[in-house]
C-alpha positions as CSV (number, residue, x, y, z in Angstrom):
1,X,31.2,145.5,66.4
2,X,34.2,147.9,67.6
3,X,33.3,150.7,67.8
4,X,35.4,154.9,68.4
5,X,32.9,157.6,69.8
6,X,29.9,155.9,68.6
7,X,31.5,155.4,65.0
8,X,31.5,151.7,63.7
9,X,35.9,151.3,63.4
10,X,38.1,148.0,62.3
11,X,40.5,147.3,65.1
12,X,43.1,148.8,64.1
13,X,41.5,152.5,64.2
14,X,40.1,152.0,67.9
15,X,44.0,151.2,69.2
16,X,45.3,154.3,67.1
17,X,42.9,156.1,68.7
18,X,42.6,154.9,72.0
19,X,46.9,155.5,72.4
20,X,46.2,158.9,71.0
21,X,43.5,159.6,74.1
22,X,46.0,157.9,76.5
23,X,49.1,160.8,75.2
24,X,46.7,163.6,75.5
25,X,45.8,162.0,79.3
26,X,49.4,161.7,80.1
27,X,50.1,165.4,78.9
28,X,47.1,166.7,80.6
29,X,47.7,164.6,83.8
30,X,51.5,164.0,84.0
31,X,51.5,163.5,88.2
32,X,48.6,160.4,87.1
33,X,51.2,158.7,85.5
34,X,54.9,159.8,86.6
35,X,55.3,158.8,90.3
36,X,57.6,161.4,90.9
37,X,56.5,164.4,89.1
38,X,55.2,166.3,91.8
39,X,58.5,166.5,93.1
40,X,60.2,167.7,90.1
41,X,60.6,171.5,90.3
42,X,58.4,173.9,87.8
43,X,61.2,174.2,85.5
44,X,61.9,170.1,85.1
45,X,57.9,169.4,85.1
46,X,57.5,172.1,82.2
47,X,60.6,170.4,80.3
48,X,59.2,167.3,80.6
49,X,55.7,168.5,79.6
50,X,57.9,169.7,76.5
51,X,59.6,166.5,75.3
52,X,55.9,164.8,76.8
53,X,54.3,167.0,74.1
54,X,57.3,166.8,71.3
55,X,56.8,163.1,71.0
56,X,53.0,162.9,71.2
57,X,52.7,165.1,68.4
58,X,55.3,162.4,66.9
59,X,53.0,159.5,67.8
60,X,50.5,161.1,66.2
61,X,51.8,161.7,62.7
62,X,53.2,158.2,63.2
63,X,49.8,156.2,64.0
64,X,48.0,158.6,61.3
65,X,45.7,160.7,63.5
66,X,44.6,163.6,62.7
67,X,42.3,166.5,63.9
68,X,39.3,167.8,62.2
69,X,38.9,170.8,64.6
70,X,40.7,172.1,67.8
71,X,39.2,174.9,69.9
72,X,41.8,174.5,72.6
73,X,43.7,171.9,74.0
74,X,40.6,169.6,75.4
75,X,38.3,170.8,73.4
76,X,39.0,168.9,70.0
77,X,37.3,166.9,67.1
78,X,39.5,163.8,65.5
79,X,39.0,162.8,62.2
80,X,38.0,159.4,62.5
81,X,37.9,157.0,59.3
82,X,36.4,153.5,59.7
83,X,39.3,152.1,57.9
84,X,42.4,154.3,58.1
């Protein structure tokens, strides 16, 4: 049984989902996951952060997810459909 924050999913929800968790990680932890960002000055990390967070919100529309609340940037509820 696959299963999404304890919600019974087919496949192809869980790998929507779990790219649209690994987007929000990248955006939330860029120097994780760019080797050099640390060394990019304030200016080029926020630029990046900007075309980071231009195409996740691209992603999403493109994979289908959507959010049923969001309080602030990490503190969010997805709408989750077994079958979407």
């Amino acid at each position: 049984m696959i299963q999404y924050q304890d919600k019974k999913v087919t496949a192809k929800v869980k790998a929507k989902h779990e790219i649209s968790d690994y987007l929000m990680e990248l955006f939330y932890t860029p120097e994780k996951y760019i080797a050099d960002f640390d060394n990019l000055t304030i200016k080029e990390q926020e630029e990046v952060l900007k075309h980071i967070s231009l195409f996740e919100d691209r992603i999403h529309k493109l994979l289908g997810v959507k959010f049923k609340e969001i309080h602030s940037a990490r503190n969010f509820i997805k709408s989750i459909w077994p079958n979407s």
